[in-house]
N, C-alpha and C positions, 0 to 999 in steps of 0.2 A: 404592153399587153400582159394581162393575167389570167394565167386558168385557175380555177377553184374546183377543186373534188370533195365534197361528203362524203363524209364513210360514219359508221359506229351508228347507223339508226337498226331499228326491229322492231319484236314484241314485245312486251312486257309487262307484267302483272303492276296494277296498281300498289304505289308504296317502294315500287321498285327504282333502279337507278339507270341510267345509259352515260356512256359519255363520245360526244360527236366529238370528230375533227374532222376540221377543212384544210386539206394540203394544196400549199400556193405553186408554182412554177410561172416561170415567166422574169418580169422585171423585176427588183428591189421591193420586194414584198416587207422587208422592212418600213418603209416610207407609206405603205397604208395604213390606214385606220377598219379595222377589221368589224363587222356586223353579224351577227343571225337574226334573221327572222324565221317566223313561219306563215305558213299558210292551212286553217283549218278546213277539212270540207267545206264549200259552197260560201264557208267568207275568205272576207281581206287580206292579205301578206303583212303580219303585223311586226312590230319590232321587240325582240325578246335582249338583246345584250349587242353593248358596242363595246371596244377596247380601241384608244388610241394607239399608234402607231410604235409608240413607247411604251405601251403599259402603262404611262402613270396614272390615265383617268378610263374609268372603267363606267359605265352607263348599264342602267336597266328599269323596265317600266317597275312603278312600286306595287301592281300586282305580281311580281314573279323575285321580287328581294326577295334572298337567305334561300329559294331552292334551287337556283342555278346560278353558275359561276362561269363567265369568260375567261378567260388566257391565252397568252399565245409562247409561244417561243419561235424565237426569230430568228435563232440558229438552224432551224428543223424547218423556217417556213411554214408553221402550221398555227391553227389557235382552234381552240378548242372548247365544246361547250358541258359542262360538267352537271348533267339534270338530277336530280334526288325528288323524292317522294311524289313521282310523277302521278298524275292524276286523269283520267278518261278522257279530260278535259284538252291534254295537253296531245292528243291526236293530229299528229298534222305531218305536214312535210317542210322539213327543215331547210332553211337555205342558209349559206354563207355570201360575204359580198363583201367587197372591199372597195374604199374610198379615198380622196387626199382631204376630206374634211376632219376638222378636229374639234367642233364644238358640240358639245351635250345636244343641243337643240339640232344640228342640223345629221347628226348622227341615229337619231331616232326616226330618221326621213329614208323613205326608200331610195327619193329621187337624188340623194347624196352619193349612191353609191353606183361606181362604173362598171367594177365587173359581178358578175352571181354566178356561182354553181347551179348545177343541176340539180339539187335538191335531193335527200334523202326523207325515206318514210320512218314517221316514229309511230307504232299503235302501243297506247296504253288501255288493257283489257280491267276492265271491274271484277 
């Protein structure tokens, strides 16, 4: 079993920056492959970045390359999502979630992953 906590959402001016973390407890939170998505007003839980278990391979849809960044550290139990020139667009409630998959394709999938936080609210204001 794993719990996942979000922290580091808010307000923010368009242009502006946040940087989320989800703190793991529980089992060998090493051994997972770590996720965020989000979820915008009134749509889908989409998938914004994955990081394998390792770090070595790192995932993100090609609308959202070069303004956000995964990582984790695995001494600390945490990973972390690193947003820059955030956009009105980018409005939603953040989830974290963790998996034991480790492929590109099945990482980009909600249904890959076991455990979710509770989600944290990000608003970016124009």
């Amino acid at each position: 079993q794993v719990q996942l906590v979000e922290s580091g959402g808010g307000l923010v001016q368009a242009g502006g920056s946040l940087r989320l973390s989800c703190a793991a407890s529980g089992r060998a939170f090493s051994r997972y492959a770590m996720g965020w998505f989000r979820q915008p007003p009134g749509k889908e839980r989409e998938f914004i970045a994955a990081i394998t278990w390792s770090g070595d391979s790192i995932y993100y849809p090609d609308s959202l390359k070069g303004r956000f960044t995964i990582s984790r550290d695995n001494a600390k139990n945490t990973v972390y999502l690193q947003m820059n020139s955030l956009k009105p667009e980018d409005t939603a409630v953040y989830y974290c979630a963790a998996g034991v998959a480790d492929r590109s394709w099945e990482l980009r999938r909600k249904a890959e992953y076991d455990y979710w936080g509770q989600g944290t609210q990000v608003t970016v204001s124009s």
